[in-house]
N, C-alpha and C positions, 0 to 999 in steps of 0.2 A: 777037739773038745766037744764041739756040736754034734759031730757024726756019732760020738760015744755016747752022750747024752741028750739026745733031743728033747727031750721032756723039760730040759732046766730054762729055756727061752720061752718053751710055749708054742704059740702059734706064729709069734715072729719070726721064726726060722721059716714060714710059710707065705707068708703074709709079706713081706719085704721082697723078697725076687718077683715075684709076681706084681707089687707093684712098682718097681723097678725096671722092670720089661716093660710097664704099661706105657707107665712117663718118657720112657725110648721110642717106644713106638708112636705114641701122640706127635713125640716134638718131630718126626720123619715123614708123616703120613702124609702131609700134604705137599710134598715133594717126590711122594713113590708111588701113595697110593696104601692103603690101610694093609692088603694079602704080602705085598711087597715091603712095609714098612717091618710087619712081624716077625715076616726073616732074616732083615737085617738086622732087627734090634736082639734076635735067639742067637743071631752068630758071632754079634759084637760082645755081646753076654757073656759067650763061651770063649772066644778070644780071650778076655778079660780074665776070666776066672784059668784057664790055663794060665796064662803071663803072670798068674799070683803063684803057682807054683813052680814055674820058670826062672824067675828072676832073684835077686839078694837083697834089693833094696828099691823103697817107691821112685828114687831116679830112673831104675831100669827099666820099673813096669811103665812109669809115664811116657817115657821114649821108646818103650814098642806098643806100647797103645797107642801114640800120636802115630807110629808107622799105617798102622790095622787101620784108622780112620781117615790116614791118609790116601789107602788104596780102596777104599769107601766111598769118598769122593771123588777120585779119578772118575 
């Protein structure tokens, strides 16, 4: 619906990822380091956003997202 019409949200469809990535990145930074926290927080992003069109239902995506962050933390 969003990709057919980007104009009906506005600037939120812009405006939310970006600060979504930011607040990923703040809460990591000081355990990685700001260069290193960015990439984890782009690739946990992208993790995420596949596993939404992976899975059938929010049980499945929440248990392979707790996998993704659990080989994050290793």
């Amino acid at each position: 619906m969003i990709e057919a019409n980007p104009g009906i949200l506005g600037e939120v469809v812009e405006v939310l990822p970006r600060r979504f990535e930011e607040l990923i990145t703040d809460a990591i930074t000081g355990a990685t380091g700001r260069e290193e926290a960015v990439r984890i927080a782009q690739t946990m992003i992208s993790a995420s956003t596949g596993l939404t069109h992976q899975v059938g239902s929010r049980e499945s995506y929440l248990e392979r997202l707790t996998v993704a962050v659990g080989l994050l933390l290793r």
